[in-house]
Structure formats: C-alpha cells, structure tokens
N, C-alpha and C positions, 0 to 999 in steps of 0.2 A: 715778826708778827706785826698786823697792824693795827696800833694803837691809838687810830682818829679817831674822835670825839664822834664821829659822825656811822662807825662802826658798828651801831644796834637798827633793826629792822625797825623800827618807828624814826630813828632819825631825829633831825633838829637843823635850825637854822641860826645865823647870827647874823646881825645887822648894822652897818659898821655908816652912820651919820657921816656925810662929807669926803666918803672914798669913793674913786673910780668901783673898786670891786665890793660893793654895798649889800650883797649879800651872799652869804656862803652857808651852803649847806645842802642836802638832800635827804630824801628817804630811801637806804639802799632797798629796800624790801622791793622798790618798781624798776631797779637797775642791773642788768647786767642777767638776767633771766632769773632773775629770784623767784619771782612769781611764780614764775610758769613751771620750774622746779620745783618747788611748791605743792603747787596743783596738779601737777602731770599725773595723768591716770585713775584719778578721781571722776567720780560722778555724783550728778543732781545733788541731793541733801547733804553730800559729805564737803563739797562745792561751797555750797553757802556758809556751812560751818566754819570752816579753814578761813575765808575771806571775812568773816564777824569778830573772829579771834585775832585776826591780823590789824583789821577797821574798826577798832572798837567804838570810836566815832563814828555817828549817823551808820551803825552797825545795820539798820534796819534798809537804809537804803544802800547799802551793799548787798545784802539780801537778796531785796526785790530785782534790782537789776542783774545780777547775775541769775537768777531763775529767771528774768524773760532770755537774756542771752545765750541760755543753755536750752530754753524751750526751741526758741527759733533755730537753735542750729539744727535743732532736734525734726521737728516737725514743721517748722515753718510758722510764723506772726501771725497768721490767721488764725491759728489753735492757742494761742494764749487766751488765758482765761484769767480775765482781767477784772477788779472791781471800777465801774464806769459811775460813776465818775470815782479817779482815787482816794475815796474817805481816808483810807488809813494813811496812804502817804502824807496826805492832810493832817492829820492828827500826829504822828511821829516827827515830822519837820516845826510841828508848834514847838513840841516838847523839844526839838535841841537846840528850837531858839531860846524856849524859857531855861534851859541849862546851860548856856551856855549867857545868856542876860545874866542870870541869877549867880553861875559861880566863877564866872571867868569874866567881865568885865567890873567887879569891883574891884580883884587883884592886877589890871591895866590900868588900874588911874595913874596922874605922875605921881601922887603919894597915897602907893597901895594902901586897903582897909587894915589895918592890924588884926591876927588873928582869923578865925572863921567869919566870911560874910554871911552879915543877918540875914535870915529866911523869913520873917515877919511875914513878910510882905504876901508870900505863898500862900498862908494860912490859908486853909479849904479851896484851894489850887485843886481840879480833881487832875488834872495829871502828874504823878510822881515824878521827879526828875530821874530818879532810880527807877528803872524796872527790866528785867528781863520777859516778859509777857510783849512785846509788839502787836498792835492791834490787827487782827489777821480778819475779822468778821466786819464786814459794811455796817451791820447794824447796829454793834457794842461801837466801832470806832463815831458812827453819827450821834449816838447819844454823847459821846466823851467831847464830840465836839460840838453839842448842844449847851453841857456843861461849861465849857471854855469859854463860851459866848457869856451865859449870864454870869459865871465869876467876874470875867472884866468888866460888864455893863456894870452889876453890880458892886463888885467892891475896890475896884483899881481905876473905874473911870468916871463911874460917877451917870454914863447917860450911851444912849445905844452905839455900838458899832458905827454903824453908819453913817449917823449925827458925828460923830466925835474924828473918824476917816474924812468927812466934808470940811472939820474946819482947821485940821489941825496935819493934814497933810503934806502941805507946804513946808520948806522948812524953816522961815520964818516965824511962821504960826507956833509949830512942831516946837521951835526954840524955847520962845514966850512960854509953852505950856510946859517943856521940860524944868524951867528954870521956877515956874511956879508953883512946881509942885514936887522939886526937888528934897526939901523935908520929909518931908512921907513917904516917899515914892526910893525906893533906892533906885531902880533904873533910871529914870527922869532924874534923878543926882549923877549921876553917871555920866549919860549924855550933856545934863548942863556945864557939868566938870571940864569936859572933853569941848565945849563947844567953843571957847576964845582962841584955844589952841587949831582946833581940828577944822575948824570953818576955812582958816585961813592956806590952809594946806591941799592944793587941787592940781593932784596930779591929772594929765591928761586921759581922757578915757578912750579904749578902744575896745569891745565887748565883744566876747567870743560869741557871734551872732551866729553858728552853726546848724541853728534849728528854724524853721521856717513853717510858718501858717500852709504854705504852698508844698506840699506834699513831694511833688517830684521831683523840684529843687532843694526840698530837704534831704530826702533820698540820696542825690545827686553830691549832696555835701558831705553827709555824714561817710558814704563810700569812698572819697576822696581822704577824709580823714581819717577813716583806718586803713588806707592803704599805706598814708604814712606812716601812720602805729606800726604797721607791720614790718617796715622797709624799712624803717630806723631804729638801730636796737635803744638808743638814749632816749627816744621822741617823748615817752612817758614822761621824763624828769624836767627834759626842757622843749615845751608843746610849744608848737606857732602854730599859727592859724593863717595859710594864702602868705608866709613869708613873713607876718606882723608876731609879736606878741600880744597875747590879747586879755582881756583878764575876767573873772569870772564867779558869780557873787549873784545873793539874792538883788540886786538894782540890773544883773542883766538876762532876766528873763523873757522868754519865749512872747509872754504877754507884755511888756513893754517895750517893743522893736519899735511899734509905731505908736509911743506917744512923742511928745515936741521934748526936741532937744532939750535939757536944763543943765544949771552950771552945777556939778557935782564936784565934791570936796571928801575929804577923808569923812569930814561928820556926817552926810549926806549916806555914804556909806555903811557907817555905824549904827544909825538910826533907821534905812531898811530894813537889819532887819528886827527892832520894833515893830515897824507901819506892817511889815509881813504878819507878822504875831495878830495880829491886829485884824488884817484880813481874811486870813484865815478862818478865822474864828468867825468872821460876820459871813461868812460865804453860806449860802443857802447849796446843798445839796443838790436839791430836786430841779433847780435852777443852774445850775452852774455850769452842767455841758449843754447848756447852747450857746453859752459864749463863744466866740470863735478864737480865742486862744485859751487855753486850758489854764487853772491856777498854776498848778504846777503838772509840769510837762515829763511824762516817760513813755516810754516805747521800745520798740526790737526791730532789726533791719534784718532778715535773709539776707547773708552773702553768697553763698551757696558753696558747695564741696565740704560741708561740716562748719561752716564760720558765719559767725553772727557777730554784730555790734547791738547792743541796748543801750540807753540812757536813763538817767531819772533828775530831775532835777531835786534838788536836793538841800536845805539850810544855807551850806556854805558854796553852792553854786552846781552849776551842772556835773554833773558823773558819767562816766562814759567805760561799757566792759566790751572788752573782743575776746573771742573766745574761738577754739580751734580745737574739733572734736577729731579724736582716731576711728578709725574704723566700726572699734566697740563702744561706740559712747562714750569714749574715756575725755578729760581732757589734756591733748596735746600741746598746747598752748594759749598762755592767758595775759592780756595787757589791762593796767585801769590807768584810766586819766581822770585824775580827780582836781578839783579846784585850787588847791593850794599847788599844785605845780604850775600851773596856767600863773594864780599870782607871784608866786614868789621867784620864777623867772630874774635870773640874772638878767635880763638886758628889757625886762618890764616897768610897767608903767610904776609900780612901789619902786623897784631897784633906781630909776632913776628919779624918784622924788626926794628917797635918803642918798642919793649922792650930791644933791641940790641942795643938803640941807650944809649949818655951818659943823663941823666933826666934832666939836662938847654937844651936839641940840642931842641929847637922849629925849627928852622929853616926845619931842617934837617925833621923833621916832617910833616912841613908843606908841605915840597916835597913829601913826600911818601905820604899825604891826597889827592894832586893834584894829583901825578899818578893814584891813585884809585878811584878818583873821584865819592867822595860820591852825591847822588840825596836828601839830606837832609842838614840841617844847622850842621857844624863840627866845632869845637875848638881845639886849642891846650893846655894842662893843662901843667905849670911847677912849679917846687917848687921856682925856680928864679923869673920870670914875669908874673905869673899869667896866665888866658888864652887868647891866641891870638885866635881874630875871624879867620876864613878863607873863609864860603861860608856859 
C-alpha cells in the first residue's frame, strides 16, 4: 500500500530552502484521471456539487465556472446567462480575500499569533467569513458590496476608497501606511511584519498572460491551451504556458497586462491582494463594464463535439475547467487548472527563489509560501529545525 504523505485528495506540499528539488508535492485529486472518474456521468447541478466538496476553497468560483463550462458544451456561450457586470463574483472573491487576510496570514508570520487570530478588527464586517449562501442575486450581492465600501471607508480606513487607492498604492506609500498603522490594524501588522523580509525577496516574474482584451487572440490561446490539457494526462499538476512556466495570482490579471512594468517582490505579492480587497469594494457597478478590461474576468469558449473550456478569475488567480460531454449530457471527462499548480511548479518561479535561498532560511521561505499562497496545507523542510507548519 502506498503510504505518501501526499496520498489524500487535497494534498500538500513541502518546501525545502537551498535544494535543487525545492518543492515536492501535489494534489492527487488533478492526477492520473481522478477527476474525471469522479465526475464521469454526472450532470449540471450534481457537477457543481462534487466540484465544491472537492474545492472547498473559492468553492463559489468552482461553481461558477463549471456551470459556464457545462452551459457551453451544452448550448453554446451565447446562451449563458450571465450577471454583467459580475456583482457576485465581486462580492465572493472580497470575502476569500478577507478570510484568507484575516485567518491564514496571522498563522504565516515568522512567529505565528499564539492561539486564535483576533477578529476585532471584523466587527460589523457585513460579509461573514463563514457562509454557505453564495451571493447568486445582482441586487442582494450590490448592496453587500455597498456595505463593504462604507465598512472600510468607515471603520478600517478612515477616508474614501478612492482617496485612500490614490495614495497609498504604491508600495512604498502602501509600506509607510502598513507600518503605521500596524497596531490596530492586524493586516497592516502583518504585511509590516512581512515587509524587511519579503521586500527583499524578488523572484523573477513571468504571468500566465493567457487572457487577452483582443477577443480572437484570446480564443486562439485559451484553444491552444486546452488542447494541451487534453493531450497531456500530468499538464494539470505541472502547467506551462508556450514552453515557460508561468505564474498566477491576483497582480496578474487580465486588467493589468498593460500597465508599466514595476519591480515586484514576494511583499508586492502579499499586499495585492489587500489593494484588491480594496478595489473591489470602491468599484461602481453601474460604471464598471465600460472599462475595457473587466475587474475580474470569466467566461466559456465553445469547442465543439461536446467540449468547452471556461475560466473565472478568481482570489488566488485565474481558474480554468474543460469539460467533455457524452452523448447524454453526462460528463465524460473533466480537467481544472487552478492557481497553485501554475505557482507551485517544480521548475517555477517560487521553486526557484527557495532554491536561491541559504537551506536553514525557513523564515525567508515562509514569505515566499505566503506570497504564493498555496490553497493546500504547506511546510517548511530544513536540515536545522525540522519542518515548520505554515497553512
């Protein structure tokens, strides 16, 4: 029998400072046709179900994208019936930044909180970090996200969205204000905590740039990239993108292709998505799709013969479902490319920052696992202290 650590369908990784082989591990649930045996012969609602209970993370944008994926294999992308602009995706990706701010970056500092991390700071938060309800209504999600607006104008910033996005952006600025207002603030303690370490730490960046403003070159990509999904049974666990690996995170979205270069660092990383939380919340509704890149970006590609690809961008970076219907609507075959395999890639841009590093730096490690923020349980391995937990 096999008795690898790595033998439960959620999986885990370990991260091993100053080795060639810097990180080991996988999720078997995307390997070896797990999925697709899995879901084989299901339909619509039972689809979503299976895939929520497997993702229980950003459970809501596995959801959504497997119901465009199975629309379009269905009927075709023109028949999705979509909220335009996406309130709720809006509103769901706040709430797994604020749960994932609020209970998993106090337990990443180098000397974890003792105990439960304080929740103070929440108080009259109207989004529960808990909830089983996902916001499925345009009009109940734009109030929740009317709400999210004046809680932070009001009692976590002090002064509007948009005022406070103008000056504090930067991450210099961003720093100053984390560091000064780390007392109160347990995130701003967090990120100040993170920021001697983590600034200095700047792995090269390559961004899964596969989504495109330009319609038909986006077409032209995403086709390309599930042909690989399909033609490589591993491709899920170990994604490239054109031959590179790439990596994949709220700093590389669809709407920042074309701003200016900047020098990006693990804290740079960490602090996205903050500035996201942030944005979010200041986004006008009624305004927002005429922007010509969308806040956050999903959709469904027609492949025809029963197969569709959808995407949704997502908290911890973009999502990607293929999907392959049988004759009766069943599903025949199912792949997900989600973000943490993009980053946690053996031969990536994290893989090779902690091989960079000296083999006691846990610390240093631990920052870089925080930046990348794996969606499964991660260790640190050192030949000095052993493995430190992290999430």
């Amino acid at each position: 029998m096999d008795t690898s650590p790595w033998d439960a369908l959620s999986g885990q990784y370990q991260l091993r400072p100053g080795t060639q082989c810097s990180i080991v591990g996988q999720r078997p649930v995307l390997a070896a046709g797990r999925l697709s045996r899995l879901l084989r012969g299901q339909h619509g609602e039972q689809v979503s179900r299976t895939l929520t209970s497997v993702f229980t993370l950003c459970a809501h944008a596995h959801r959504r994208t497997a119901e465009q994926a199975l629309a379009a294999a269905q009927i075709g992308p023109q028949e999705l019936l979509a909220t335009d602009p996406p309130v709720s995706l809006w509103v769901e990706t706040a709430r797994d930044h604020l749960r994932s701010i609020a209970l998993d970056w106090p337990q990443r500092l180098p000397r974890p909180c003792p105990g439960r991390p304080s929740m103070d700071w929440l108080r009259n938060c109207p989004l529960p970090l808990t909830t089983s309800r996902p916001y499925t209504d345009a009009g109940a999600a734009s109030q929740a996200l009317a709400q999210l607006r004046t809680w932070l104008e009001d009692r976590i910033l002090g002064q509007s969205l948009p005022d406070w996005l103008a000056t504090h952006r930067e991450p210099i600025a961003l720093a100053a204000w984390c560091k000064a207002h780390a007392a109160e603030l347990p995130p701003a303690n967090c990120l100040a905590v993170w920021h001697p370490i983590a600034h200095g730490l700047t792995p090269a960046m390559h961004c899964l740039n596969v989504l495109d403003d330009d319609v038909t070159r986006q077409n032209t990509q995403l086709r390309q990239l599930a042909q690989t999904l399909v033609s490589e049974p591993e491709f899920a666990q170990r994604p490239t993108w054109r031959g590179q690996c790439a990596e994949n995170g709220p700093w590389s979205r669809l709407r920042h292709q074309k701003q200016a270069p900047a020098q990006h660092s693990a804290w740079t990383r960490m602090s996205a998505r903050w500035l996201e939380l942030v944005e979010i919340a200041a986004v006008n509704p009624q305004t927002a799709g005429q922007a010509r890149s969308p806040l956050l970006a999903s959709g469904a590609l027609d492949l025809g013969d029963g197969q569709a690809l959808a995407w949704c961008e997502m908290a911890r970076g973009l999502l990607l479902h293929w999907v392959q219907l049988d004759a009766q609507g069943g599903v025949q075959d199912y792949r997900v490319l989600a973000p943490t395999e993009w980053n946690f890639h053996p031969d990536g841009a994290l893989a090779r920052a902690l091989a960079a590093l000296l083999p006691g730096d846990a610390v240093s490690a631990q920052a870089l696992a925080a930046a990348f923020d794996p969606c499964v349980a991660c260790s640190v391995q050192t030949t000095a202290s052993g493995a430190a937990h992290i999430a």
